[in-house]
C-alpha positions as CSV (number, residue, x, y, z in Angstrom):
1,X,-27.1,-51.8,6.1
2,X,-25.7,-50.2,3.1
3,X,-25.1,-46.5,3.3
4,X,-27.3,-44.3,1.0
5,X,-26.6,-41.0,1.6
6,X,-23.6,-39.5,1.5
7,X,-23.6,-36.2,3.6
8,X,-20.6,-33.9,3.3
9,X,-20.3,-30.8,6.2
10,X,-18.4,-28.1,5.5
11,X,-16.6,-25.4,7.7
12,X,-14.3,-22.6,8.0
13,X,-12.7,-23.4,11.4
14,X,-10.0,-25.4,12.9
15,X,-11.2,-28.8,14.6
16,X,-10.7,-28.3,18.2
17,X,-13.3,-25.0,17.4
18,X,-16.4,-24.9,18.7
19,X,-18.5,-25.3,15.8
20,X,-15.9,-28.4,14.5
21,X,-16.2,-29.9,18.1
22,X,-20.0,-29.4,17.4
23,X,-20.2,-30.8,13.8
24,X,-18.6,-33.9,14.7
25,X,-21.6,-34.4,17.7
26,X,-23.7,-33.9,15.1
27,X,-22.2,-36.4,12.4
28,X,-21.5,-39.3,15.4
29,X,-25.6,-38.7,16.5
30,X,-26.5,-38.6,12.7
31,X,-24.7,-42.1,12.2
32,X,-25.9,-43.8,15.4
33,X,-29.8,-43.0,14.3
34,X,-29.5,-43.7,10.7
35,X,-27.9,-47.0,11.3
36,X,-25.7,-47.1,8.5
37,X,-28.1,-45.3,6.2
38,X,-25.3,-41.8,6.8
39,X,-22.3,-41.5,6.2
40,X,-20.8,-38.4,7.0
41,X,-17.8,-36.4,6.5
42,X,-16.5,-33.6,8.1
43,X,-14.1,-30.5,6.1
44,X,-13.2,-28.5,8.9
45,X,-11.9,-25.7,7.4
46,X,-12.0,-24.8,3.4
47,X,-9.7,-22.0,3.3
48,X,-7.0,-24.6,4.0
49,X,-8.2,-25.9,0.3
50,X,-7.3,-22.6,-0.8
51,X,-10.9,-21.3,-0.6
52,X,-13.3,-18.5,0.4
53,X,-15.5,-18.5,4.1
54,X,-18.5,-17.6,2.1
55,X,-17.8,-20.4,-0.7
56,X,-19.5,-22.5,1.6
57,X,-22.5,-20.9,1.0
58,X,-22.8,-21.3,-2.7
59,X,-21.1,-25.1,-2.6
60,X,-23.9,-26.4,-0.3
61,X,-26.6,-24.1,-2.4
62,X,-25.8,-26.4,-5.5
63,X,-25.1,-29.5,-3.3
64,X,-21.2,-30.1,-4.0
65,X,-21.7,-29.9,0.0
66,X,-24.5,-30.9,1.9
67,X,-24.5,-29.0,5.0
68,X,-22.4,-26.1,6.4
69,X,-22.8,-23.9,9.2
70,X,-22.3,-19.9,8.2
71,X,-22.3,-16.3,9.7
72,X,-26.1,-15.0,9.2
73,X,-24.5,-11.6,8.1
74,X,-23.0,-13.0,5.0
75,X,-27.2,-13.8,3.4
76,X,-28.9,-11.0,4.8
77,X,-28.8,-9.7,0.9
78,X,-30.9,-12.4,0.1
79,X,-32.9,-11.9,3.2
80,X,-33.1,-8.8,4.4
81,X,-35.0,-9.5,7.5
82,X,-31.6,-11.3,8.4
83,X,-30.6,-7.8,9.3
84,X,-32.4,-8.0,13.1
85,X,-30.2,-10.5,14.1
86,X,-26.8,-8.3,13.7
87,X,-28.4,-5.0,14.9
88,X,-26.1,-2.9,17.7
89,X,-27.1,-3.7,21.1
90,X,-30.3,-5.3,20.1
91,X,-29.9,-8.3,22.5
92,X,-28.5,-8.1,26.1
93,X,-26.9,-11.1,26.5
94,X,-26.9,-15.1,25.5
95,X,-30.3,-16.6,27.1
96,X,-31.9,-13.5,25.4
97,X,-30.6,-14.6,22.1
98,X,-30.9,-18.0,21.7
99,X,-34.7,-17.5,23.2
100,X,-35.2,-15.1,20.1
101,X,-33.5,-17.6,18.0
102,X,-35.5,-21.3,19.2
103,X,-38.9,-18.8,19.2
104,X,-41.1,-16.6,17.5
105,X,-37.9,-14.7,15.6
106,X,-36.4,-17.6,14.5
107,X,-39.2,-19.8,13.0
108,X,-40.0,-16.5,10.9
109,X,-36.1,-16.2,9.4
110,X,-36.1,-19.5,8.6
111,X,-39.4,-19.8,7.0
112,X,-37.9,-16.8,4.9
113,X,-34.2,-17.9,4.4
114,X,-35.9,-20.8,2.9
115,X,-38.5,-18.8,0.9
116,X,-35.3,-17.1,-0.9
117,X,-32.6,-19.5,-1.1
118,X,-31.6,-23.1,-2.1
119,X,-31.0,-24.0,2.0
120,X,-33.4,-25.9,4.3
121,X,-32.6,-24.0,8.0
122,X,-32.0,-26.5,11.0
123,X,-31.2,-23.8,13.2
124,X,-28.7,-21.6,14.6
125,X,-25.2,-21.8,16.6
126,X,-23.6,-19.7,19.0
127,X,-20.9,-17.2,17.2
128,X,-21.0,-14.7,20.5
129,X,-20.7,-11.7,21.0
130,X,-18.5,-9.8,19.1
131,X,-16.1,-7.5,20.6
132,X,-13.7,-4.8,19.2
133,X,-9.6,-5.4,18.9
134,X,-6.8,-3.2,18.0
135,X,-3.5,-2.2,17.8
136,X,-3.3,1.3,18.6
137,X,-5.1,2.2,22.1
138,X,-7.6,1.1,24.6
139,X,-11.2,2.1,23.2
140,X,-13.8,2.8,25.9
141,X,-15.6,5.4,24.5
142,X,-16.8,5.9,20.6
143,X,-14.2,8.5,20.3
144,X,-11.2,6.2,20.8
145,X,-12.6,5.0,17.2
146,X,-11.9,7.8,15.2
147,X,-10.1,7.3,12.4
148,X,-9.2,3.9,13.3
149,X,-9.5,1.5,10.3
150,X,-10.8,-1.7,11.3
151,X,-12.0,-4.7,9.4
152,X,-15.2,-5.7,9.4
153,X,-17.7,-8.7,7.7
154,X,-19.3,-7.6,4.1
155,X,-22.4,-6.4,6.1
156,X,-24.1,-2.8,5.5
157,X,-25.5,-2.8,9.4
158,X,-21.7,-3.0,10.2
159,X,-20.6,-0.2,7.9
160,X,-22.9,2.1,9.0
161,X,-22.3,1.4,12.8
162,X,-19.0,2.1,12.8
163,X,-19.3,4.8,10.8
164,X,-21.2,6.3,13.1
165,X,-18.5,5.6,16.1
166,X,-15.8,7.1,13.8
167,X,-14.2,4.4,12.4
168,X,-13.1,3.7,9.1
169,X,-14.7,0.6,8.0
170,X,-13.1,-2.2,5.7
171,X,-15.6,-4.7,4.7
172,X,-13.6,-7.9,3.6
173,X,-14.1,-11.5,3.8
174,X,-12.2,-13.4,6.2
175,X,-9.3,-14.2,4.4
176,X,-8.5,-11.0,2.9
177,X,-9.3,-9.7,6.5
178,X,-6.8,-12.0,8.4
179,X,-4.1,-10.8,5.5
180,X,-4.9,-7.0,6.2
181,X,-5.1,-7.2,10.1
182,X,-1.3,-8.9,9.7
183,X,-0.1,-6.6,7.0
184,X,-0.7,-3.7,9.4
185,X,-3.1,-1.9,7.0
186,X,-6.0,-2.2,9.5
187,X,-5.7,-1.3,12.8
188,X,-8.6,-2.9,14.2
189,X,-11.6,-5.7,14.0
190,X,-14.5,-6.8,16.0
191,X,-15.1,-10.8,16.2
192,X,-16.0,-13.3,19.0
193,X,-12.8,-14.1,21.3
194,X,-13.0,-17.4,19.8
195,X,-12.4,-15.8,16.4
196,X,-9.9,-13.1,17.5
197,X,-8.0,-16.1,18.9
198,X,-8.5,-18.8,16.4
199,X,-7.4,-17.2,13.3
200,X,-4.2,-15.3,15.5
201,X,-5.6,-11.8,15.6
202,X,-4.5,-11.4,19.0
203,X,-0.5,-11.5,17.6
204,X,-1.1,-8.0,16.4
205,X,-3.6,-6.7,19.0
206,X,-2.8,-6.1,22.2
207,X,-6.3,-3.8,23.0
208,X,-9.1,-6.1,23.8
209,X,-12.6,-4.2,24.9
210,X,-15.7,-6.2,25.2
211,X,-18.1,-4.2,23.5
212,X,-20.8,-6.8,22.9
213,X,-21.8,-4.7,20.0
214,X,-23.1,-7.0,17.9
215,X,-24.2,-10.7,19.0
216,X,-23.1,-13.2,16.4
217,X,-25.3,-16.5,14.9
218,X,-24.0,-19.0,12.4
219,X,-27.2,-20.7,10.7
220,X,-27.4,-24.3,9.9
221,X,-27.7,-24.8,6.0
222,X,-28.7,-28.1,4.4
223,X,-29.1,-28.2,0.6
224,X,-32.8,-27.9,0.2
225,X,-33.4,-30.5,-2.9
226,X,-31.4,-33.4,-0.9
227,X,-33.1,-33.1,2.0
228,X,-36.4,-32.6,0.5
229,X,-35.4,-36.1,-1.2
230,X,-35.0,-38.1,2.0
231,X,-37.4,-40.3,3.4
232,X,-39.1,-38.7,6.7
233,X,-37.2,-40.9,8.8
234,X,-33.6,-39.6,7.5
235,X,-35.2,-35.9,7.5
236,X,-36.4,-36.2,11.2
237,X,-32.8,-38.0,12.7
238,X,-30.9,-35.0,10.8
239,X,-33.5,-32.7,12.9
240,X,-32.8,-34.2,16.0
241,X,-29.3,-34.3,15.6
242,X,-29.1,-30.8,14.8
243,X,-30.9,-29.9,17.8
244,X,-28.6,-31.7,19.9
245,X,-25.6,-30.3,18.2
246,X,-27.4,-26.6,18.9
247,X,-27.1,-27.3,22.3
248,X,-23.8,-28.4,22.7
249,X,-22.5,-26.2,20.7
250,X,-23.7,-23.2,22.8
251,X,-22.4,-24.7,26.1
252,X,-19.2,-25.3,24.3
253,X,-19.5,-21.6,23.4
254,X,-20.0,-20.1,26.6
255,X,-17.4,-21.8,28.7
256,X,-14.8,-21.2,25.8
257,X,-15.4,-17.5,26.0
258,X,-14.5,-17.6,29.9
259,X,-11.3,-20.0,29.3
260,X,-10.2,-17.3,26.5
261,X,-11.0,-14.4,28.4
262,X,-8.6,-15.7,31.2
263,X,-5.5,-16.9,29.0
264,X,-5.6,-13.5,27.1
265,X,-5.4,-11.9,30.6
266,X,-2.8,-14.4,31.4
267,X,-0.8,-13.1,28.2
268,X,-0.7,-9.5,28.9
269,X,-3.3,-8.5,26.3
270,X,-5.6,-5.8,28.2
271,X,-9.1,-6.8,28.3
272,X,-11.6,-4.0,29.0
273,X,-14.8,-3.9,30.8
274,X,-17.0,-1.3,29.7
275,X,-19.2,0.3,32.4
276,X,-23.2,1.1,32.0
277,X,-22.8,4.1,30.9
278,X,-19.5,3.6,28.9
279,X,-21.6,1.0,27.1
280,X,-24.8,3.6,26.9
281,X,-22.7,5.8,25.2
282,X,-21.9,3.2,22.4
283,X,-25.7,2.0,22.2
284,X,-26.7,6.0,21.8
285,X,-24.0,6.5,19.3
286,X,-25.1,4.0,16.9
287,X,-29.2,4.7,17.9
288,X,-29.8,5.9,13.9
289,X,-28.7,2.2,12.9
290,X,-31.7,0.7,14.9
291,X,-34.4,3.8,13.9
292,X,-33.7,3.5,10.4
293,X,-33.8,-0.8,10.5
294,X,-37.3,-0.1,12.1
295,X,-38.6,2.1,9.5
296,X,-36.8,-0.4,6.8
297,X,-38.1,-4.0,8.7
298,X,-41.1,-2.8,10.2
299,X,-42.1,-3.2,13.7
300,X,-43.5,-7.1,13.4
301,X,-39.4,-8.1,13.7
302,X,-38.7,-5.7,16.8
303,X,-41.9,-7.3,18.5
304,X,-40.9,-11.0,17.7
305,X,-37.7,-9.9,19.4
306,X,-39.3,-8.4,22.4
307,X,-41.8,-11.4,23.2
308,X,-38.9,-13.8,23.4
């Protein structure tokens, strides 16, 4: 069969990632039910082409790529009610997000993601929780942030939270980020292990505590008018395939975590446990965050949240 569609992912990670490991799962499932119909390629990581992470965005958006996955954080602009997902301490772990995510919550950010921008939404991967690292001292309680300057994603909701813990925020993309963390002139940032380890944060920090502050989800974006052009048969295998990626990506996720956990251990990097109430103490800090997201959002998001 002659291949009619040419479908171009892009990324911002390494291959053996994750979300690569998952992008290729999707492209090989893609192929094998299109028969031919596919073809798709895979750019696993555009700053190596001397790009932004958040160009992604904008190049599927006009179509120069056709699908990319992305940190929800980086539309929430565009979407306000984006915001719930990156909240302090609004989910307790995994199974509670990714039931948020495949349920009630989910169907309503996508429908308006898709109201507001140029994507079609085929769900959402796995970023994890996002835990604080620096250079400068264990933190186990908010005021082991003061004053530290740590970088964080261009999101309000993250500003203000660490604000409130004492920190100095510095909102930068990645790749200013990763400069700034190296250089010295942060002391601190808060990613996923996956990310701390991936892009060589862990060089610099030796301070590892696993906040769980904020839980982490990269949407699925397809450029809207392409998929909108595609016969139903092409639009429901790149559905299926995306749910399948979903899935694998999120085991992929969890047992990385674990394997990273243990070789950062296994490199002399402290890793710290925070207690119940250590982790209260955080959650009560930050409380304003949530209170003024309610009076902002309204209480329809906060009760999709709490009927997954």
């Amino acid at each position: 069969m002659i291949c009619l569609i040419e479908f171009r992912i892009g990324g911002y990670s390494p291959p053996d990632s994750t979300h690569s490991r998952a992008s290729v799962h999707f492209k090989e499932s893609l192929e094998k039910k299109t028969v031919g119909a596919v073809s798709a390629d895979i750019f696993w990581n555009i700053l190596d082409f001397g790009y932004r992470a958040d160009d992604l965005l904008s190049m599927v958006e006009c179509g120069l790529l056709t699908m990319c996955y992305f940190s929800t954080s980086y539309l929430a602009s565009a979407v306000p009610e984006l915001e719930v997902i990156d909240l302090p301490f609004v989910f307790e772990n995994e199974g509670e997000a990714h039931s948020a995510l495949d349920g009630a919550l989910g169907e309503y950010l996508t429908e308006k993601t898709e109201e507001r921008t140029g994507f079609r939404v085929l769900g959402y991967w796995d970023n994890g929780f996002r835990h604080i690292s620096n250079r400068l001292r264990p933190v186990r309680t908010p005021a082991d942030c003061e004053g530290m300057r740590i970088r964080l994603q261009p999101n309000d909701v993250h500003v203000k939270t660490f604000e409130l813990l004492g920190a100095i925020p510095v909102p930068v993309d990645l790749k200013e980020g990763i400069e700034k963390i190296v250089s010295h002139e942060v002391d601190a940032q808060e990613n996923p292990l996956a990310n701390t380890v991936t892009y060589g944060v862990i060089e610099h920090h030796r301070h590892v505590t696993m906040s769980g502050h904020f839980f982490g989800a990269r949407g699925l974006y397809i450029h809207k008018n392409s998929f909108d052009s595609w016969d139903a048969d092409i639009q429901s295998a790149v559905r299926e395939s995306a749910r399948e990626a979903i899935r694998t990506q999120r085991a992929l996720a969890s047992a990385k975590e674990a394997e990273l956990r243990a070789q950062l251990e296994s490199e002399g990097i402290e890793v710290i446990d925070l207690t119940a109430e250590e982790r209260a103490a955080f959650a009560e800090a930050v409380q304003p965050v949530l209170d003024d997201a309610r009076g902002r959002l309204g209480d329809r998001l906060f009760g999709l949240i709490e009927k997954s």
